[in-house]
C-alpha atoms as an extended CHARMM CRD file, in Angstrom:
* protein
*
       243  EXT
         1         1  UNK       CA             18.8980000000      -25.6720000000        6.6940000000  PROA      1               0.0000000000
         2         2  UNK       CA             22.1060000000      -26.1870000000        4.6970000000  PROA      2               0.0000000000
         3         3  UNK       CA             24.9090000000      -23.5660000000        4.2740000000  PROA      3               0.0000000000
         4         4  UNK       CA             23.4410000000      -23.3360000000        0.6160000000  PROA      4               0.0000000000
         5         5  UNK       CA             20.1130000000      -22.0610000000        1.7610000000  PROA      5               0.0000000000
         6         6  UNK       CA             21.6560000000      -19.6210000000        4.3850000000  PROA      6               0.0000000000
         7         7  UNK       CA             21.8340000000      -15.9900000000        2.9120000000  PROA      7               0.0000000000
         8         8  UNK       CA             24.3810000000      -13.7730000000        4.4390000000  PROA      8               0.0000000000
         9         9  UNK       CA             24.1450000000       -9.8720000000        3.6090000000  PROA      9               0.0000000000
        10        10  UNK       CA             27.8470000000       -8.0970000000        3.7860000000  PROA      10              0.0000000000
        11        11  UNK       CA             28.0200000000       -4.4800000000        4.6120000000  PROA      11              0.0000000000
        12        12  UNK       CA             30.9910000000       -3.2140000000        3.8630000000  PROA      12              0.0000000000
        13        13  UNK       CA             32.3390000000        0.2320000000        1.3280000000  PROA      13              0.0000000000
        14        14  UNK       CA             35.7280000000       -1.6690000000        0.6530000000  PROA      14              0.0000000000
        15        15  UNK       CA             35.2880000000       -3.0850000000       -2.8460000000  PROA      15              0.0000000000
        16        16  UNK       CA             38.5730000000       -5.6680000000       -2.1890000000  PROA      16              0.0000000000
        17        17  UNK       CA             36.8080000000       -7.0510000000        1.1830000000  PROA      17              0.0000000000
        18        18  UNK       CA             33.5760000000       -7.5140000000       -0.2530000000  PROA      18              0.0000000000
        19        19  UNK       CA             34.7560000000       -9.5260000000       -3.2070000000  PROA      19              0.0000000000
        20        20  UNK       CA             36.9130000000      -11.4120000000       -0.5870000000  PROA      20              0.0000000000
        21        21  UNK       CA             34.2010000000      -11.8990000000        1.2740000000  PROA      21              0.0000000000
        22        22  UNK       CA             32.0880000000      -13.1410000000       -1.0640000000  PROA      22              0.0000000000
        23        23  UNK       CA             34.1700000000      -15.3300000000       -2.6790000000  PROA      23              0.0000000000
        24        24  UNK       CA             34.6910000000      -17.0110000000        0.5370000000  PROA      24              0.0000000000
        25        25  UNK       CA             31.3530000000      -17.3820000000        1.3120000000  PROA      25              0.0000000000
        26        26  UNK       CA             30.2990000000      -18.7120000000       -1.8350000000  PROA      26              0.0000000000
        27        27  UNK       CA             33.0500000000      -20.9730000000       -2.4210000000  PROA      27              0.0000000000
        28        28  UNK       CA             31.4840000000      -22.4600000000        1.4130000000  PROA      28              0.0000000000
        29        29  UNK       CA             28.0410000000      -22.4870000000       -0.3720000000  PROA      29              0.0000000000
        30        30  UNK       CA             25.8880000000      -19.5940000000        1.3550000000  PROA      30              0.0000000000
        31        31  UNK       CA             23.8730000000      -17.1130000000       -1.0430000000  PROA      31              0.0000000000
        32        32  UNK       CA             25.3630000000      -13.6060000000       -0.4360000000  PROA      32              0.0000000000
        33        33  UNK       CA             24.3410000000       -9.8820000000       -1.2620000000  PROA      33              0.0000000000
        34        34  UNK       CA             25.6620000000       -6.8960000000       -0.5250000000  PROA      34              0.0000000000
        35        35  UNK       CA             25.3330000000       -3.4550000000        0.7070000000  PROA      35              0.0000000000
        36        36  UNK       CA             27.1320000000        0.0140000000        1.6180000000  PROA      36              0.0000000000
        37        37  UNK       CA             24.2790000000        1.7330000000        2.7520000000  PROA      37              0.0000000000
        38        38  UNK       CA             20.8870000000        1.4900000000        5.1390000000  PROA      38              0.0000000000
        39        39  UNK       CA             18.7140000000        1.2420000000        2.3290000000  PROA      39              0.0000000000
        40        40  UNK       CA             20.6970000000       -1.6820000000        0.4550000000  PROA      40              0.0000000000
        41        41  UNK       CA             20.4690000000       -3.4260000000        3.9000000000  PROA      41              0.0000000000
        42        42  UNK       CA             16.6020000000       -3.0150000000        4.3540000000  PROA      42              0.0000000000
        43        43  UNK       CA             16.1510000000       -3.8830000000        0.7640000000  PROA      43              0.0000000000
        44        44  UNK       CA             18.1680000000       -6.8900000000        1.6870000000  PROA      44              0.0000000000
        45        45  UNK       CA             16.3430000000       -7.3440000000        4.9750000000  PROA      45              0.0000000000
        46        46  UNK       CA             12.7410000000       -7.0820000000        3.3550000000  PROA      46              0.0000000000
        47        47  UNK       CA             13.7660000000      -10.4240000000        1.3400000000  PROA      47              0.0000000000
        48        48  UNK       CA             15.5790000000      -12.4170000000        3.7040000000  PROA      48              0.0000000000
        49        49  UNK       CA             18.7650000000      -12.6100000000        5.1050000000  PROA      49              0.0000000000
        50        50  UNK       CA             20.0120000000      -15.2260000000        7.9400000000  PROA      50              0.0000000000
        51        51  UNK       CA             23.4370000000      -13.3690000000        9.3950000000  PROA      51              0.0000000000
        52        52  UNK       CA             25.1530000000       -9.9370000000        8.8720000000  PROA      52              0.0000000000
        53        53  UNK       CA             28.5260000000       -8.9940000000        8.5230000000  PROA      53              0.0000000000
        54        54  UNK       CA             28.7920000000       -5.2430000000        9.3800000000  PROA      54              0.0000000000
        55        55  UNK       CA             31.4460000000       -3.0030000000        9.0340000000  PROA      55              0.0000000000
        56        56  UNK       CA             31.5530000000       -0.0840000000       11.7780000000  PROA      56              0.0000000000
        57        57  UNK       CA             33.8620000000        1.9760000000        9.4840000000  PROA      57              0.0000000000
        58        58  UNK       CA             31.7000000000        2.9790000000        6.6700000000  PROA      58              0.0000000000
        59        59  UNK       CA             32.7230000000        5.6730000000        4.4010000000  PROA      59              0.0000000000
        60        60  UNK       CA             30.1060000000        8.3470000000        5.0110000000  PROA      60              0.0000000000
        61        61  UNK       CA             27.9090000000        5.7680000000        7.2870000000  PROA      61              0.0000000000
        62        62  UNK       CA             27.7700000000        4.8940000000       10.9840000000  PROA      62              0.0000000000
        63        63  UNK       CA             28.1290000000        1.1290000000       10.7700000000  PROA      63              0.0000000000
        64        64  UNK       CA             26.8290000000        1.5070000000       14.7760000000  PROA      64              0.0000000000
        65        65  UNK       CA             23.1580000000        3.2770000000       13.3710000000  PROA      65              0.0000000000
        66        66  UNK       CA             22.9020000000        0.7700000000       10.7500000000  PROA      66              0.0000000000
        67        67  UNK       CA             23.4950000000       -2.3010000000       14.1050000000  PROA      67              0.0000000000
        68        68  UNK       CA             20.8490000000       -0.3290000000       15.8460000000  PROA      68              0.0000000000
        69        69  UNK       CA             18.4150000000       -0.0960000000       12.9020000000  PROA      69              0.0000000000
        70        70  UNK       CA             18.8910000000       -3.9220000000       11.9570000000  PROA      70              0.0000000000
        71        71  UNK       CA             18.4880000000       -5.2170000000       16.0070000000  PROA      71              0.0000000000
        72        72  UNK       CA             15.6620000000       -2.2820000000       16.7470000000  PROA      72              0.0000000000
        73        73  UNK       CA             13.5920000000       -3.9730000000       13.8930000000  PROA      73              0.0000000000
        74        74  UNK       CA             14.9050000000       -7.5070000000       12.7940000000  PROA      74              0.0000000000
        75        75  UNK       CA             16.4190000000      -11.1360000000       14.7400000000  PROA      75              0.0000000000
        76        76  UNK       CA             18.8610000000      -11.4600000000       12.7170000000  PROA      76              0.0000000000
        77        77  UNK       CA             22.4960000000      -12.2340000000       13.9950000000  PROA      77              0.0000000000
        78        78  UNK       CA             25.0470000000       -9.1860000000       13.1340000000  PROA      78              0.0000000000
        79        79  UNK       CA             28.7960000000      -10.3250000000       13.2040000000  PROA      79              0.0000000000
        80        80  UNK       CA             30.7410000000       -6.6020000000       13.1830000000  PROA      80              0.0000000000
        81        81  UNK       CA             33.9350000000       -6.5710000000       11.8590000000  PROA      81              0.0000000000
        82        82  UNK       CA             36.4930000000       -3.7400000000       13.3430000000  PROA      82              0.0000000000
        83        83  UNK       CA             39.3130000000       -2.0350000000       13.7580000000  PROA      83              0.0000000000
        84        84  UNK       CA             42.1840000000       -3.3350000000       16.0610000000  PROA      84              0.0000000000
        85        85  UNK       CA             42.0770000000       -0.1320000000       18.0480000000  PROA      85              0.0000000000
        86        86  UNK       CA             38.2360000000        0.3390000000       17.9850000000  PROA      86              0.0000000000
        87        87  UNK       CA             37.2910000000       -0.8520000000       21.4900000000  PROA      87              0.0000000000
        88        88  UNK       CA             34.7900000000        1.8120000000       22.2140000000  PROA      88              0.0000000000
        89        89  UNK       CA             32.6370000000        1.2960000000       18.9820000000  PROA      89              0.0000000000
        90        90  UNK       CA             33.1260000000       -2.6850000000       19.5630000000  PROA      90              0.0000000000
        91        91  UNK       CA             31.7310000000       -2.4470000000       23.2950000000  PROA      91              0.0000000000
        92        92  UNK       CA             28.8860000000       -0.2060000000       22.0840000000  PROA      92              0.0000000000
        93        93  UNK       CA             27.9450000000       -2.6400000000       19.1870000000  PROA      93              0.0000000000
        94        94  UNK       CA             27.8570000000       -5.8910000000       21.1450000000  PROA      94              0.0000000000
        95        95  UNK       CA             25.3520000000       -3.5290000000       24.1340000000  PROA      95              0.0000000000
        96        96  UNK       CA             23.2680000000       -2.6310000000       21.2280000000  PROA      96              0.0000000000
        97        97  UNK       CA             22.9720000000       -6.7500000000       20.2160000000  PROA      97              0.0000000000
        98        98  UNK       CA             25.3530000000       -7.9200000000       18.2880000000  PROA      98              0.0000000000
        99        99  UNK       CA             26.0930000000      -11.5760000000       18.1740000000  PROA      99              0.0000000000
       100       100  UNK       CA             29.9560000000      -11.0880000000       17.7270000000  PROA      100             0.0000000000
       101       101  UNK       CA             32.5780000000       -9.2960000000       16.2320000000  PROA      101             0.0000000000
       102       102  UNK       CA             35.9480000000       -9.8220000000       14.1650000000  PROA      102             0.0000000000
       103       103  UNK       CA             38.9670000000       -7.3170000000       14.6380000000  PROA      103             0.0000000000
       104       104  UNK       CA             41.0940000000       -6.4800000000       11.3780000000  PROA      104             0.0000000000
       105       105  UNK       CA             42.5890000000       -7.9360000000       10.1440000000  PROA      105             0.0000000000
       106       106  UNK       CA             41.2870000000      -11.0730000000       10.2020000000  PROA      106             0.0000000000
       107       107  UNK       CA             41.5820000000      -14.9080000000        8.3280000000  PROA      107             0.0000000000
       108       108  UNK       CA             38.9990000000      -16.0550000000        5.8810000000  PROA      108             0.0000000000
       109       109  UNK       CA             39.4460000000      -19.7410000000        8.2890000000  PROA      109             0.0000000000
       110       110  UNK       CA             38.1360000000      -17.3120000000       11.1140000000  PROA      110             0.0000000000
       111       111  UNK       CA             35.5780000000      -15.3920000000        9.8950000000  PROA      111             0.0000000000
       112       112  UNK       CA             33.9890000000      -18.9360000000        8.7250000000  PROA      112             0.0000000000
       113       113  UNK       CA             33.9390000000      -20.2400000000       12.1960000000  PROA      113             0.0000000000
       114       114  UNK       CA             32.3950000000      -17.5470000000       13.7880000000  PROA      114             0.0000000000
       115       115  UNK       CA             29.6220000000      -17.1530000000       11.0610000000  PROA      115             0.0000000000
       116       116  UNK       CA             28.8090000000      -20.9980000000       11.2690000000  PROA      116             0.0000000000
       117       117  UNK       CA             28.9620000000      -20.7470000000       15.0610000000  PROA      117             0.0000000000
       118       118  UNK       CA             26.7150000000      -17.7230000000       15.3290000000  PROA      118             0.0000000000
       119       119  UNK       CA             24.1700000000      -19.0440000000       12.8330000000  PROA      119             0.0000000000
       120       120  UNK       CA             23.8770000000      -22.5370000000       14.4480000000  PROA      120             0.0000000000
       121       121  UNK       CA             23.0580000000      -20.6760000000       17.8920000000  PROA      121             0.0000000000
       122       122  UNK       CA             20.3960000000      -18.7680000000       15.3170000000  PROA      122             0.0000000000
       123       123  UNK       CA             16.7720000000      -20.3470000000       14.8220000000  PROA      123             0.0000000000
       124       124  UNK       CA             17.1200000000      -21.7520000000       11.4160000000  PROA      124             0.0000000000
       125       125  UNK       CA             13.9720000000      -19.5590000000        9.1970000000  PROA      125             0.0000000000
       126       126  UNK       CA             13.1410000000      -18.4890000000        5.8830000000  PROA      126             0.0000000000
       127       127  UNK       CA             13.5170000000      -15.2180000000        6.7150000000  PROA      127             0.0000000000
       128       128  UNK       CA             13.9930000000      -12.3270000000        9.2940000000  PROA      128             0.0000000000
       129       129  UNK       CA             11.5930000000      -11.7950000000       11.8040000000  PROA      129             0.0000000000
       130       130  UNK       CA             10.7230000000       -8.5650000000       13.2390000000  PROA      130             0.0000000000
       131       131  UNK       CA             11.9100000000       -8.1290000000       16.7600000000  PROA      131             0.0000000000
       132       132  UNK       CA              9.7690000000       -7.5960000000       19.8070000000  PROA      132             0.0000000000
       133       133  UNK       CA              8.6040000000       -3.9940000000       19.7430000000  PROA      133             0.0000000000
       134       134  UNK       CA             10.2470000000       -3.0800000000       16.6630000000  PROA      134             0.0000000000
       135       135  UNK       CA              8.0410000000       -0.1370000000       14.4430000000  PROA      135             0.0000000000
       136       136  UNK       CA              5.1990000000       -1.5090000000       12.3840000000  PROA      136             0.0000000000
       137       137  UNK       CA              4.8250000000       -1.0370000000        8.7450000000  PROA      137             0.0000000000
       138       138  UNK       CA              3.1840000000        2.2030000000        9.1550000000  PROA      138             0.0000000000
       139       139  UNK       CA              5.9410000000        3.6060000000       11.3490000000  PROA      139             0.0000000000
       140       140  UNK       CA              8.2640000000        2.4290000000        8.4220000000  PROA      140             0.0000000000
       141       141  UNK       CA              6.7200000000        4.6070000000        5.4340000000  PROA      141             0.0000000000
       142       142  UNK       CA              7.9080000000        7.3590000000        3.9540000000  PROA      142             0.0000000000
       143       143  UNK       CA              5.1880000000        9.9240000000        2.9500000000  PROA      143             0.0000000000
       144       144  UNK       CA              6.2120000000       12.1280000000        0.5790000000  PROA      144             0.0000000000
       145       145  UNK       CA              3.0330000000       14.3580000000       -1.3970000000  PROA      145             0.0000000000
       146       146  UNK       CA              0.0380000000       11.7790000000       -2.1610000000  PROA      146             0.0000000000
       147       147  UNK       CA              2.4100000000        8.6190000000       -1.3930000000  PROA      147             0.0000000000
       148       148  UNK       CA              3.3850000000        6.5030000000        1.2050000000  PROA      148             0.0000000000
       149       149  UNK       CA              6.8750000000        4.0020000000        0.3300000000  PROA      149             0.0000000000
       150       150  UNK       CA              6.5940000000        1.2250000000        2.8010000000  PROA      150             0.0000000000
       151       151  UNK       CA              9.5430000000        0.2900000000        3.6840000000  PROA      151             0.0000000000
       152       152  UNK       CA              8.7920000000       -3.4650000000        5.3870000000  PROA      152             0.0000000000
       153       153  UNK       CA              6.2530000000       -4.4780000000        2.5060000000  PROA      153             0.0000000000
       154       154  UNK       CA              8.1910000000       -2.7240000000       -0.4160000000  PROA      154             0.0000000000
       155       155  UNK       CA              5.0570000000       -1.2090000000       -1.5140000000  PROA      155             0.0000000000
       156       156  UNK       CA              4.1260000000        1.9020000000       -3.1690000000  PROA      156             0.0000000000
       157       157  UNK       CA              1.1610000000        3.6160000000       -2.5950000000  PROA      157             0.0000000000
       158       158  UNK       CA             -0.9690000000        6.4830000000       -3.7080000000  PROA      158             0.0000000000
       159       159  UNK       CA             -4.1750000000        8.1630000000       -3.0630000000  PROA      159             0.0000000000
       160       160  UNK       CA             -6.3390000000        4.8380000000       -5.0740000000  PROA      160             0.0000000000
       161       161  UNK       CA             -4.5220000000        2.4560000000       -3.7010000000  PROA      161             0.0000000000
       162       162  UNK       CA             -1.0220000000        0.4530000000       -4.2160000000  PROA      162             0.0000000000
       163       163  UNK       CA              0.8170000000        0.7420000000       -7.2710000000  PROA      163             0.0000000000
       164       164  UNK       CA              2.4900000000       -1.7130000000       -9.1340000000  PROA      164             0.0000000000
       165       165  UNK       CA              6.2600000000       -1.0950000000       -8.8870000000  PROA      165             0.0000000000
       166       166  UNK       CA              9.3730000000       -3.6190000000       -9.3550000000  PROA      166             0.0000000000
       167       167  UNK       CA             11.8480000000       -4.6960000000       -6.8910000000  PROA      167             0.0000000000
       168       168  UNK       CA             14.6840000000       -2.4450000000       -8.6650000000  PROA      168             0.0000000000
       169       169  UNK       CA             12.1920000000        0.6720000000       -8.8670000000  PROA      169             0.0000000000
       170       170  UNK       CA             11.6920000000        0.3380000000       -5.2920000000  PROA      170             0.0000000000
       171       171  UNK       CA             14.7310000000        0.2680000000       -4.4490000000  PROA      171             0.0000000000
       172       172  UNK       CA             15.4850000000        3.1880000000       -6.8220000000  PROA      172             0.0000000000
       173       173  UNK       CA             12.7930000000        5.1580000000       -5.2270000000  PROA      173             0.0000000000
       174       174  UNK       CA             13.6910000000        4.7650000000       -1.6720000000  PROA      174             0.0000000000
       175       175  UNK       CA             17.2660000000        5.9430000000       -2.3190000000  PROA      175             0.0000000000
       176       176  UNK       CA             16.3230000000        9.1620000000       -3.4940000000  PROA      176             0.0000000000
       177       177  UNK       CA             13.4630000000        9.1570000000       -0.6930000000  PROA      177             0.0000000000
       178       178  UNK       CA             16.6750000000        9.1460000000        1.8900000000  PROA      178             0.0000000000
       179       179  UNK       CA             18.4120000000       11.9200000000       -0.0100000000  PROA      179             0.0000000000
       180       180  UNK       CA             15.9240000000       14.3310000000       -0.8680000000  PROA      180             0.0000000000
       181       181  UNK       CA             16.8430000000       17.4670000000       -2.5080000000  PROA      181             0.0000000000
       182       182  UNK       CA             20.0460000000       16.3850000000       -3.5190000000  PROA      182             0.0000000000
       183       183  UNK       CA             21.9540000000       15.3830000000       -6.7720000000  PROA      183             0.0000000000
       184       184  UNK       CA             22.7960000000       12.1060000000       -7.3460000000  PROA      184             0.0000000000
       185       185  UNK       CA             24.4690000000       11.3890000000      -10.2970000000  PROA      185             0.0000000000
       186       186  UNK       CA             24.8370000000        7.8090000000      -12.1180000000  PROA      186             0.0000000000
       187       187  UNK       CA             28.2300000000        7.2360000000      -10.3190000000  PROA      187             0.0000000000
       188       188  UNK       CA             26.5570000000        7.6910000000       -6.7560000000  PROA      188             0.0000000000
       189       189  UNK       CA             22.9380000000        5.5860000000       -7.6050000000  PROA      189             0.0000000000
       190       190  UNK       CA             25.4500000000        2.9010000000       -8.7890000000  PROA      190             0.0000000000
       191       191  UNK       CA             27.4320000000        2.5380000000       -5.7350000000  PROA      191             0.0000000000
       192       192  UNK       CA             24.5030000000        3.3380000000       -3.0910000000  PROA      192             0.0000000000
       193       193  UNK       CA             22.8010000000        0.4260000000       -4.6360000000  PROA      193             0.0000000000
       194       194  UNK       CA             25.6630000000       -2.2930000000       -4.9510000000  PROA      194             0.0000000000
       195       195  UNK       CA             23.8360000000       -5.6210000000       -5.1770000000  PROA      195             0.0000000000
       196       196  UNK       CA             22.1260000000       -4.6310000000       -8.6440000000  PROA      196             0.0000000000
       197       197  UNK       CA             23.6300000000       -5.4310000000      -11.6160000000  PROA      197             0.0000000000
       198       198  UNK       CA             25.1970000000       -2.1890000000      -13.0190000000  PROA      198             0.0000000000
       199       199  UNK       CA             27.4220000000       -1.9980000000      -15.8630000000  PROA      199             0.0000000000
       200       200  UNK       CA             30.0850000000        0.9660000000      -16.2560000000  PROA      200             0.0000000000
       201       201  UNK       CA             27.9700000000        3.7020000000      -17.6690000000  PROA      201             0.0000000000
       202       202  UNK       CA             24.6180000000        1.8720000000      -17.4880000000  PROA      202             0.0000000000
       203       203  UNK       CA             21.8150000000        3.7060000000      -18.7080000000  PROA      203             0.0000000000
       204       204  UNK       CA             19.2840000000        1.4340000000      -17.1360000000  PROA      204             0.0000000000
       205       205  UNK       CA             19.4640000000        3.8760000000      -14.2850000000  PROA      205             0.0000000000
       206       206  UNK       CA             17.9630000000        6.2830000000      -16.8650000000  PROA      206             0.0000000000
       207       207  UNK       CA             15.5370000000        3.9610000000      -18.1010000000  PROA      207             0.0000000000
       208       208  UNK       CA             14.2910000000        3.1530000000      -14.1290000000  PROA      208             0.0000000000
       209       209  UNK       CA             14.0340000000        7.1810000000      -14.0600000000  PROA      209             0.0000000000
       210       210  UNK       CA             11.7180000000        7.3280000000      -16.6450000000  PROA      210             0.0000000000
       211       211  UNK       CA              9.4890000000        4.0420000000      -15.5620000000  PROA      211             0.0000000000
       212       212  UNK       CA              9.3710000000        5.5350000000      -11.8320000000  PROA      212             0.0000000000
       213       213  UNK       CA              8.1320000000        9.5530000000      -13.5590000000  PROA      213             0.0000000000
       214       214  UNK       CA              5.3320000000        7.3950000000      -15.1190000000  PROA      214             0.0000000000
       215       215  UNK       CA              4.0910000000        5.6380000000      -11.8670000000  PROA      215             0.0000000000
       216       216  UNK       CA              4.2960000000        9.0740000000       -9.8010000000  PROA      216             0.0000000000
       217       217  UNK       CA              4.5100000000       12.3280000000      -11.5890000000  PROA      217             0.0000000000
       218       218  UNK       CA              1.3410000000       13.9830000000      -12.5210000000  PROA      218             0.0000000000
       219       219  UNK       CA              3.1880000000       14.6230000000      -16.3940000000  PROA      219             0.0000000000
       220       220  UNK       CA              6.2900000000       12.6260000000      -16.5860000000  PROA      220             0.0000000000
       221       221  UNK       CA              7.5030000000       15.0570000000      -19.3830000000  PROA      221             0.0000000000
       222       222  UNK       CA              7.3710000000       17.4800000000      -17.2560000000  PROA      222             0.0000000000
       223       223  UNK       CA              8.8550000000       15.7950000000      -14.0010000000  PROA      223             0.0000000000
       224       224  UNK       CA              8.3630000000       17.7460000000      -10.7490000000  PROA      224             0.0000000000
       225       225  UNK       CA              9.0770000000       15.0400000000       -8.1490000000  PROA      225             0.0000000000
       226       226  UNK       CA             12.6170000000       13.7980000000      -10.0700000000  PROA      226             0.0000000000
       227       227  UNK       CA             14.3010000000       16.2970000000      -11.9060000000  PROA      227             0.0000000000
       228       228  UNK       CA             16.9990000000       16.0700000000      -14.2490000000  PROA      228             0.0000000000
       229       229  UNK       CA             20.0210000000       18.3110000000      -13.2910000000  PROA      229             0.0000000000
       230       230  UNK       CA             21.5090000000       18.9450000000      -16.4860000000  PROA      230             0.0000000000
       231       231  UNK       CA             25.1140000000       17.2810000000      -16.5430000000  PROA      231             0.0000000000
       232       232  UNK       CA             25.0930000000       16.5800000000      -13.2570000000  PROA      232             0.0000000000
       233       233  UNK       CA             22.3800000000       13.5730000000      -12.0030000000  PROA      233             0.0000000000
       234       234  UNK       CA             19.0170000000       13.5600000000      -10.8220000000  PROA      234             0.0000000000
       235       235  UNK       CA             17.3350000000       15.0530000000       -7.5680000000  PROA      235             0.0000000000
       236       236  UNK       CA             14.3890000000       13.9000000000       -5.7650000000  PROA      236             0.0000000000
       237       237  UNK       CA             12.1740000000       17.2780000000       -4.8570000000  PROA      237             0.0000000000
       238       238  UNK       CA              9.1480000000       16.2670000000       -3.3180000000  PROA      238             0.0000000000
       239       239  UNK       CA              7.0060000000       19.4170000000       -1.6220000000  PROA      239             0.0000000000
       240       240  UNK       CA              6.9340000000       17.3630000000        1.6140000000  PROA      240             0.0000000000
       241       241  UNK       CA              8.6460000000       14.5520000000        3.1200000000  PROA      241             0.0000000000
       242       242  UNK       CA              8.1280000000       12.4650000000        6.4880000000  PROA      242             0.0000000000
       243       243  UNK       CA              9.7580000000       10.1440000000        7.3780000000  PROA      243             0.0000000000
């Protein structure tokens, strides 16, 4: 498999570094997405990626959980990127299985080496394989009423069966399924979900909203699962939630 056909997922909240990042990567001939957030990296995950860049500083995220997620349920290599001082978080992510790690900051000349050197110690596949042990797909659903979101097949289903949902309602879905009874407004769903498309002030968020109330609210004019809060975003209020 060439560089072009390798698919490398970036984690990272620093706008500047992903763009860097990317541009580097791209410029090399890899396929890249990106994420800031568990559920951008398993909707990455769920549709292939061959390395991970990861880094442990996340603004409101424990790069570390999201290293133990990844290796607890997917081979794929994790490259962490950290701070000079942060020997304590770098010796904790290479025990938890990380393939190797890059202190800040760091050249564009070496980050390239050490991806191409951890990927051609990597078993060249089309996609991420679960690891030995890791949860099955019913250990990765999220039951909330009369529906189960399954994580691994990005599936929705209710009480007759799967539904028919798209890859950006999913994704949609299982972002407010992590943050239940809370407001989200546009702002937030934009950058929780970097990898999408969004446009400044996109209203396709609203138009997801209103295709999602149709595929699981009882009266979508009268939404009781994802309210509206009035100047403020939208909240996910199922009665229960398990996760």
């Amino acid at each position: 498999m060439t560089d072009r056909q390798r698919r490398i997922l970036i984690v990272d909240d620093d706008d500047q570094i992903r763009r860097m990042l990317r541009r580097c990567f791209e410029d090399e001939g890899f396929r890249v997405s990106e994420a800031i957030a568990q559920v951008g990296v398993d909707a990455a995950l769920a549709t292939g990626v061959d390395l991970i860049t990861l880094d442990l500083n996340l603004d409101g995220t424990d790069g570390l959980s999201i290293a133990r997620s990844v290796r607890q349920n997917w081979d794929v290599p994790i490259i962490m990127i950290t701070g000079k001082g942060d020997i304590i978080d770098r010796i904790v992510g290479l025990e938890i299985g990380a393939d190797d790690y890059i202190a800040k900051p760091f050249h564009l000349r070496e980050v390239l080496a050490r991806v191409r050197s951890v990927l051609r110690r990597s078993p060249v596949g089309a996609a991420p394989t679960l690891a030995a042990g890791a949860i099955t797909p019913a250990d990765s659903c999220i039951s909330f009423d009369t529906y189960v979101l399954d994580l691994n097949r990005r599936c929705l289903i209710g009480k007759d069966g799967e539904i028919r949902i798209t890859s950006g309602e999913f994704d949609l879905l299982a972002l407010f399924a992590r943050h239940p009874h809370r407001v989200l407004s546009r702002n937030q769903i934009m950058d929780l979900l970097k990898g999408h498309d969004w446009a400044p002030n996109d209203r396709s968020i609203d138009n997801q909203i209103a295709r999602l109330r149709k595929l699981i609210e009882t009266d979508p004019r009268e939404p009781r699962l994802l309210k509206t809060v009035r100047g403020a975003g939208y909240s996910f209020t199922p009665q229960s939630l398990q996760i």
